[in-house]
C-alpha positions in Angstrom: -6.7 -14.8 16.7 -4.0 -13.2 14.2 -6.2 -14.7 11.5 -9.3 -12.9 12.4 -7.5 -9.5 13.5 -6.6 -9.7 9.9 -9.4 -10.5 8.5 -11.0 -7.4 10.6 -8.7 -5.2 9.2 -9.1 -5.9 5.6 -12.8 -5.1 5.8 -13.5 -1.4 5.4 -14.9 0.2 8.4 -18.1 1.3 6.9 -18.9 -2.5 7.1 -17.1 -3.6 10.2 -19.1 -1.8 12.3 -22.3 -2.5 11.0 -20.8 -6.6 10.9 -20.1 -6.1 14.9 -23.7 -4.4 15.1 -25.3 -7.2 13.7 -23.1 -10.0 16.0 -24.3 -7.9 18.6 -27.4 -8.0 18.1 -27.4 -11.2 17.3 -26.0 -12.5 20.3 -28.5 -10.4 22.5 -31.6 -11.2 20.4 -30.4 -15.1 21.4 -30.2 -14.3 24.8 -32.9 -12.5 25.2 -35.0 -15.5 22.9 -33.5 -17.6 25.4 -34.6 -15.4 28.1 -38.2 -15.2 27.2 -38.9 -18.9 26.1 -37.7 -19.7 29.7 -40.3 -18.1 31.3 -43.1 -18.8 29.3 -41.9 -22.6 29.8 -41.8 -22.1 33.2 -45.1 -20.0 33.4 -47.1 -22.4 31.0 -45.9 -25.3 33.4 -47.0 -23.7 36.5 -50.2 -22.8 34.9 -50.6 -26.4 33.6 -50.1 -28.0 37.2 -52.6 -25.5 38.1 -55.0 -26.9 36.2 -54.5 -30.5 36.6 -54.1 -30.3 39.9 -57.4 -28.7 40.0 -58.9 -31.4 37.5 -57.2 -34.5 40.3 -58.9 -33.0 42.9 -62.5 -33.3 41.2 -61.5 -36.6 39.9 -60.3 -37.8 42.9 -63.1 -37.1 45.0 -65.4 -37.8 42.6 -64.3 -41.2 41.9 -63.2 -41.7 45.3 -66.7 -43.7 46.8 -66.4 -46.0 43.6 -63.5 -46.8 44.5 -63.6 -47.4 47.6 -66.2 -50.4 46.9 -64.5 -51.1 43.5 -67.8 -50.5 41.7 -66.0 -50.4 38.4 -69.4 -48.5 36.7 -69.7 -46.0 39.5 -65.9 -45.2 39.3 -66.4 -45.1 35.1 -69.5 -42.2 35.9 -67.4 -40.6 38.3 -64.8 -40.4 35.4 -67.0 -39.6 32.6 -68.7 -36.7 34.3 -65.1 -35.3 35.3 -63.6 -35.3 31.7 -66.6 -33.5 30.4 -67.5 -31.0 32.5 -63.7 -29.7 33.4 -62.9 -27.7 29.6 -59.7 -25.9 30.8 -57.5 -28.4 30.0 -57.9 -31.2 26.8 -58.1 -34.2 28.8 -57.4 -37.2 26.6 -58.6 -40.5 29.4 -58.8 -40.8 33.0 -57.8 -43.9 34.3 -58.0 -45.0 38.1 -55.7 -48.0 39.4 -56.1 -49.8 42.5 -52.9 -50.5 44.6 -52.1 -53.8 42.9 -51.6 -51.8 39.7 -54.8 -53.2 38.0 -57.0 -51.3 36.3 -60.5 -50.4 38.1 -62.3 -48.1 35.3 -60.9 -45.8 32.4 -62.7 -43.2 30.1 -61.3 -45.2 27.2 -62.4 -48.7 28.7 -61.9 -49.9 24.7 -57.9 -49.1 25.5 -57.4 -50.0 29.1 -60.3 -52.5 29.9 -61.1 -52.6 34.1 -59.1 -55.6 35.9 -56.5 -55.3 33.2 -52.8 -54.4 34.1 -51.5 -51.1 32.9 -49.2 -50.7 30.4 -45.4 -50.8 31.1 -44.8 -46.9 30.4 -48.4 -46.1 32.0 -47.0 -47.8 34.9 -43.4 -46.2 34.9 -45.1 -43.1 35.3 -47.3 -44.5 38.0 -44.1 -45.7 40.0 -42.1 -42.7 39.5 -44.5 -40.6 41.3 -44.0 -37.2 39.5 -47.4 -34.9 39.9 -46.7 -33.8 35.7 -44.7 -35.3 33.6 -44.3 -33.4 30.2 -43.3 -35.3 26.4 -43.1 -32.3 23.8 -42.3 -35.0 20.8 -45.3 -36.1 21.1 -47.0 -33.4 22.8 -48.7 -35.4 25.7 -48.9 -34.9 29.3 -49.3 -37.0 32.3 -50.8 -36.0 35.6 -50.9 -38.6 38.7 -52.1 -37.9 42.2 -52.3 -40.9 44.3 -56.2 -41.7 46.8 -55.9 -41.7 50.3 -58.3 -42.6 52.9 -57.1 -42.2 56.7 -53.5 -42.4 55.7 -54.0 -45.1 53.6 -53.2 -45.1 49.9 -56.6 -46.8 48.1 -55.7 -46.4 44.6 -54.1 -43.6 42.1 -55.7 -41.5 39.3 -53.8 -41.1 36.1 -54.8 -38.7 33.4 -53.2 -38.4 29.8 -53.9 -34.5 28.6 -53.1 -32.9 25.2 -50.3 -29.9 24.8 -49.9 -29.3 21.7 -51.6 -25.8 21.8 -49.4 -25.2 24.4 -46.6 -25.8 22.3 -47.8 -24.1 19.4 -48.1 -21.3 21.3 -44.4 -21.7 22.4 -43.6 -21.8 19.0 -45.3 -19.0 17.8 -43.4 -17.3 20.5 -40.3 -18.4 19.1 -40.9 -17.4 15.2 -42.1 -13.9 16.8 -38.8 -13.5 18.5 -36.9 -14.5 15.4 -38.4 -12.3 13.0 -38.8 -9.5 15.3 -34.9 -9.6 16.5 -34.2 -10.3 12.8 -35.8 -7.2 11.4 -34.4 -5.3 14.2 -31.1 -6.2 13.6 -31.1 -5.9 10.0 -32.6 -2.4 10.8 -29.6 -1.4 13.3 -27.3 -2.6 10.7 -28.3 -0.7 7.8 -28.6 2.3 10.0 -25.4 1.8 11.7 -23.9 1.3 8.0 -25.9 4.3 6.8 -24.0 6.2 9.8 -20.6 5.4 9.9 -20.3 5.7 6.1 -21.9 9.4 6.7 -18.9 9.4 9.8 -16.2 8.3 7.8 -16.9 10.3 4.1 -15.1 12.9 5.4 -11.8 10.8 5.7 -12.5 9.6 2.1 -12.6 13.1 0.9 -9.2 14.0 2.4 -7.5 10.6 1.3 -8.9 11.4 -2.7 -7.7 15.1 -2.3 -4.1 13.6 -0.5 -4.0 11.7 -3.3 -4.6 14.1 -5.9 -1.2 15.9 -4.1 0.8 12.7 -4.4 0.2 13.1 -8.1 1.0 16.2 -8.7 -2.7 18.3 -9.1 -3.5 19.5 -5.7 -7.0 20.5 -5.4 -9.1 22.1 -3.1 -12.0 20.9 -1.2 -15.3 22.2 -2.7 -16.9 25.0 -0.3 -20.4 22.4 -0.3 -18.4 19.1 0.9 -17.2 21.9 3.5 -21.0 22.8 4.6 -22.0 19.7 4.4 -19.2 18.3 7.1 -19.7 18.4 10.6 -17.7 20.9 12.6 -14.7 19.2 13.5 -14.3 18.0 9.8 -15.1 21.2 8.5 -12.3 22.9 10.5 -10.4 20.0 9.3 -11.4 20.9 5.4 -10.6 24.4 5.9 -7.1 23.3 7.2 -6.4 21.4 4.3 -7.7 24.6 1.8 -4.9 26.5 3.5 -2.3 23.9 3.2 -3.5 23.5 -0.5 -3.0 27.2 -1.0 0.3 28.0 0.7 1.9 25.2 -1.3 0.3 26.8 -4.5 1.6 30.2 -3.4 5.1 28.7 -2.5 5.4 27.1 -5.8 4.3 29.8 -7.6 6.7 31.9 -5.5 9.8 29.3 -6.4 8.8 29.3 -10.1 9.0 33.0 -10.3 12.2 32.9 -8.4 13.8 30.5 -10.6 12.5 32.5 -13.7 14.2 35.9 -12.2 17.4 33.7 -11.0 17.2 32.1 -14.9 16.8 35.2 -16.3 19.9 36.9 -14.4 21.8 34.4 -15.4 21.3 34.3 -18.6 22.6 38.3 -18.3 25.6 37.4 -16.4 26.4 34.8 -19.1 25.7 37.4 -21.6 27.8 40.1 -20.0 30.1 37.9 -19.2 30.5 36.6 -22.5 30.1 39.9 -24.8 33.2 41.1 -22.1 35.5 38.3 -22.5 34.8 38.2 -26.4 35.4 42.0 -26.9 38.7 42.4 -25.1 40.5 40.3 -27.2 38.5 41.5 -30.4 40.2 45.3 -30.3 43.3 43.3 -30.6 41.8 41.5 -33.6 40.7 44.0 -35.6 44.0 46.0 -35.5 45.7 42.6 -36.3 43.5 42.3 -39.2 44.4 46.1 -40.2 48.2 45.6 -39.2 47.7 42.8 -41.9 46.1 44.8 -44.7 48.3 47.4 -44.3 51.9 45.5 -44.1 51.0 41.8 -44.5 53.7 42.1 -47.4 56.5 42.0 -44.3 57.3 38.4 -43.4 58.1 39.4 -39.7 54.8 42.2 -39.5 53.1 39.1 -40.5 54.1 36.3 -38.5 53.2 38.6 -34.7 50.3 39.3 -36.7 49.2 36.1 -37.2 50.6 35.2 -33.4 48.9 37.9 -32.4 45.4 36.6 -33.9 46.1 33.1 -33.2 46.3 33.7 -29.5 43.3 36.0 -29.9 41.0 33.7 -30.9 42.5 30.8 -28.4 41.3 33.1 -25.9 37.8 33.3 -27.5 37.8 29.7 -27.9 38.4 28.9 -24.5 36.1 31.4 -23.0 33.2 29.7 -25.3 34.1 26.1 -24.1 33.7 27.3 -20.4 30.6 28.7 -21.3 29.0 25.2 -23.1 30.8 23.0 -19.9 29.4 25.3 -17.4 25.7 26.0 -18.7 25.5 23.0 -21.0 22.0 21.0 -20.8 21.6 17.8 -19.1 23.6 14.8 -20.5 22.0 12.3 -23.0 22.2 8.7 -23.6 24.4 8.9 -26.9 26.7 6.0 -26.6 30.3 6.1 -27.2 31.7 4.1 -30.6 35.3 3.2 -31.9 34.8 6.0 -34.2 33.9 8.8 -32.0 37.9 9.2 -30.8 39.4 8.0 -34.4 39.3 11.7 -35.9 41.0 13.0 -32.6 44.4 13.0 -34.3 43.3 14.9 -37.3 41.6 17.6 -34.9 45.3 17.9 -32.9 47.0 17.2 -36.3 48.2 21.0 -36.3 49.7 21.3 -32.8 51.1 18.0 -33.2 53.1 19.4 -36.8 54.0 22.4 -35.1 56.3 20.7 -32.8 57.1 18.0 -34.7 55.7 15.5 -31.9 55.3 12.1 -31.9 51.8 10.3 -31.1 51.6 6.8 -30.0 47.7 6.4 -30.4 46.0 2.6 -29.1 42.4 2.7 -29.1 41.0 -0.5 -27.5 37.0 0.2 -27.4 34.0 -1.7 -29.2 31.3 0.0 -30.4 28.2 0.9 -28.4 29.3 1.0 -25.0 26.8 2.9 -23.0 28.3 6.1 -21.9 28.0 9.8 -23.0 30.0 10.0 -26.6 30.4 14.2 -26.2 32.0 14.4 -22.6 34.1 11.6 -23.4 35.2 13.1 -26.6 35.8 16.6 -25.4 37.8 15.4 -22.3 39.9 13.3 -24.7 40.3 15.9 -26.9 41.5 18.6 -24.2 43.8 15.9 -22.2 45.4 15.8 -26.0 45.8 19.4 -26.4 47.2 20.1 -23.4 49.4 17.2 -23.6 50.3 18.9 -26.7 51.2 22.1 -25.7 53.5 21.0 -22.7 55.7 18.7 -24.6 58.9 19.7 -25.9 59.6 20.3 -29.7 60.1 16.7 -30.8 58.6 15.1 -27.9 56.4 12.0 -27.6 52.1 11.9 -26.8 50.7 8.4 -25.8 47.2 7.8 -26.0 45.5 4.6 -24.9 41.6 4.1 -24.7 40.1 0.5 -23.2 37.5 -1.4 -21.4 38.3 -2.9 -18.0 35.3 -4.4 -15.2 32.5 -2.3 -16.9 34.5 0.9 -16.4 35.9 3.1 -18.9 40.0 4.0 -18.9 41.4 6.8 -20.9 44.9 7.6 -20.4 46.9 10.4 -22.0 50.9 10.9 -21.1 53.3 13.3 -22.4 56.8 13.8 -22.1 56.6 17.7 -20.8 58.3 18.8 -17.4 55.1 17.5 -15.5 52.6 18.7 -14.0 52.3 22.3 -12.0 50.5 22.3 -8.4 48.1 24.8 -10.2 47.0 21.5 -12.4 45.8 19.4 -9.4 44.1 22.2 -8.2 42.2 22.7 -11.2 41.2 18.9 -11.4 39.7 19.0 -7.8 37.9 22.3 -8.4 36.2 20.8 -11.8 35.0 18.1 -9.7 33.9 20.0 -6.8 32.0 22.6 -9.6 34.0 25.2 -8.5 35.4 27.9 -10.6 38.6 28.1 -12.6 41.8 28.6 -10.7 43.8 31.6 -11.7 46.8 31.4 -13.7 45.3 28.0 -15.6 43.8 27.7 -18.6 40.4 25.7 -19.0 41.5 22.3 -20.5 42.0 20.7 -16.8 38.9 22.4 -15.5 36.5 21.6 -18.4 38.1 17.9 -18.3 37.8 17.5 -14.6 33.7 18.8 -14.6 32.8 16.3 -17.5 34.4 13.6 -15.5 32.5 14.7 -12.6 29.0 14.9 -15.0 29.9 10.7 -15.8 30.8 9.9 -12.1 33.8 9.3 -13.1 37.5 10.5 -11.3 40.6 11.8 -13.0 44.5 10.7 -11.6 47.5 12.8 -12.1 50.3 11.3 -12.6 53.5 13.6 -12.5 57.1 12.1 -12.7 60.1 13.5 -10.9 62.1 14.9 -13.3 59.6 15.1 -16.8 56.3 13.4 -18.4 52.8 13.9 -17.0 50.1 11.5 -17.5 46.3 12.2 -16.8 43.7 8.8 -16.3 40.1 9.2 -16.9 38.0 6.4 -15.3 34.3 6.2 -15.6 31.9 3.3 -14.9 29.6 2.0 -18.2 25.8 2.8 -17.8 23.8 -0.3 -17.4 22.9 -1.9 -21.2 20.6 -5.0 -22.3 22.4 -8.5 -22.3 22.3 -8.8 -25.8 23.7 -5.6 -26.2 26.5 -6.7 -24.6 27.5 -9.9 -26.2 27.4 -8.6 -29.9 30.0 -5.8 -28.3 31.9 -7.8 -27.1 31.7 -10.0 -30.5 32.8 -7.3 -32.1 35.9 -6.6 -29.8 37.0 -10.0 -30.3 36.5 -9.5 -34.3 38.7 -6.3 -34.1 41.3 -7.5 -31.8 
């Protein structure tokens, strides 16, 4: 039964209707067949007992004063005359049997001679004393009705008579039946397949035009598909117009939002910008005056150059917020051996300054499949501000490796540790908040990059001096191959 519902369900309803049309009609044109060759069985056998019974009677009392003195050529007139003046059935032979079961005369006295015995079959009819007994494989009939005289039985009359128009006509009957419930039901089908494919169009149209939305290029329904529906489907259309349109209205609605919210951005970020970069500038340009004027002074020009070094630190860092915070999307650049090697020549001067010591280990392969930039920029501000929180003559560690597909990036210095204003910078670079005040943008800008590789920075802060900061981030997913000439080549290097 599963089997079947399923195999209903995969056929499209335009053709499993007209399929259950046709099994309907089917099964009632076989019924009704049925029906209607019943009765004409049943009326050509009533009308065929009719007759014969009519045709015994004659022969019967035609043939019964032969019979009663055995005058075989009496009986055999009595017989002829019968046969050929009765026409409403085809009699084939009469035959007349006394009681012993001889035969006294027949029409066909060639086939059953008189004072012969009847045939076996002939006389199982005879014995089973049925007034019509019907063969339709060979199309024959049998008719017996038995002679009395005063309560006595004297002899029997059997007749042999020819159906085969009868069945022909049953036949004919038959073939009607079949090729007129056959063209009906073909008729019914096409119509009722012709009809429910007119029912169901209108769910076609919506599931193309639902579609169409799925993919992106929502389109309306044409105003004659909407005429041409009936008027629940055409309320139905009109529905689905207005649906169409609000979500073209909304979009276009969101798109100009996003263009004005773009837009005012962009002028914030401007403003923004042009203010931050134009206070310290004033300050710059008198520097640079200050320096035309007396740069001859050694003491003039050492707060001069002070002066415009922290100047344009200021700039700096206000321009690396700006990239970290409105930078585009990541790419897929992957991170070599190389891309951290020049980080001690770009912290070479801080580094000099106060004579500090770096302990640099860099453990990577090539290609591994993470963002190159953030990675760098994050190492190179964990550097700097390791850097600048050391003592004079202090000590930077730096260690970069690859541990259960996941990044590691460590960076320790031997400062006082870290302030609380440091872990609250970390968790709002994560979080995308804004920068705390009172803390520069090395910890923030670190903290959102980290973020931007789902990765998590750990501050590490002893009790008495020395920070370190730990950068873990998983590896992006790369090909097999990929992998084993990487991990070749860290085998080569180590």
């Amino acid at each position: 039964m599963k089997r079947i519902n399923r195999l209903m369900a995969a056929i499209p309803l335009a053709l499993r209707v007209p399929l259950l049309v046709a099994l309907l009609m089917v099964l009632v044109a076989t019924v009704i067949s049925q029906v209607v060759l019943s009765r004409l069985t049943r009326e050509q056998e009533h009308s065929l007992l009719s007759l014969s019974t009519a045709f015994m009677d004659g022969v019967a009392t035609a043939a019964t004063p032969g019979l009663l003195r055995q005058d075989i050529w009496e009986t055999f007139d009595s017989l002829d005359r019968a046969r050929r003046q009765y026409g409403a059935i085809n009699v084939l032979y009469v035959i007349v049997i006394l009681p012993n079961g001889q035969v006294l005369a027949s029409s066909e006295p060639d086939r059953y001679p008189a004072v012969s015995s009847l045939p076996p079959h002939l006389a199982a009819l005879v014995a089973g004393g049925q007034p019509l007994v019907l063969d339709e494989k060979t199309g024959r009939a049998w008719t017996i009705r038995e002679i009395e005289q005063e309560s006595y039985r004297i002899g029997t009359v059997l007749a042999e008579i020819d159906i085969k128009n009868i069945l022909a006509v049953r036949r004919e009957v038959l073939w009607t039946l079949i090729l007129v419930n056959g063209a009906l039901t073909a008729v019914f089908s096409l119509s009722g397949y012709l009809l429910v494919r007119r029912m169901v169009r209108p769910i076609s149209v919506i599931q193309q035009h639902l579609a169409m939305v799925q993919s992106g290029h929502p389109q309306a329904i044409d105003e004659r598909d909407i005429r041409a529906a009936g008027p629940e489907h055409r309320e139905l259309y009109r529905r689905f117009n207005d649906m169409i349109r609000s979500q073209a209205e909304r979009e276009a609605l969101a798109a100009e939002l996003a263009n004005q919210e773009k837009m005012a951005m962009l002028g914030r970020l401007a403003s923004g910008m042009a203010h931050e970069v134009n206070n310290p500038l004033g300050g710059l340009m008198n520097a640079v005056d200050t320096l035309d004027v007396h740069g001859d002074r050694e003491s003039v020009r050492r707060r001069t150059i002070d002066l415009l070094r922290r100047g344009l630190a200021g700039i700096q860092n206000v321009v690396r917020a700006a990239l970290v915070t409105y930078k585009s999307a990541p790419g897929h650049a992957h991170l070599g051996r190389a891309d951290l090697e020049d980080l001690p020549f770009l912290i070479q001067h801080e580094t000099g300054v106060k004579h500090l010591t770096l302990d640099w280990r860099n453990d990577i392969s090539d290609d591994l499949p993470i963002e190159a930039p953030a990675v760098r920029q994050i190492a190179l501000n964990l550097l700097l501000n390791a850097c600048a929180a050391s003592p004079e003559r202090g000590a930077i560690r730096f260690t970069a490796r690859v541990e259960d597909r996941h990044l590691v990036l460590c960076v320790s210095d031997s400062g006082p540790g870290l302030p609380d204003l440091a872990y609250r910078a970390v968790a709002a670079g994560e979080s995308g908040d804004g920068v705390p005040d009172g803390l520069g943008l090395g910890l923030w800008t670190a903290a959102r990059l980290a973020a931007r590789l789902n990765g998590k920075m750990t501050l590490q802060s002893g009790p008495s001096q020395g920070a370190a900061i730990t950068l873990v981030a998983p590896l992006g997913e790369e090909r097999e191959e990929e992998h084993v000439v990487a991990a070749t080549r860290a085998r080569r290097a180590g």
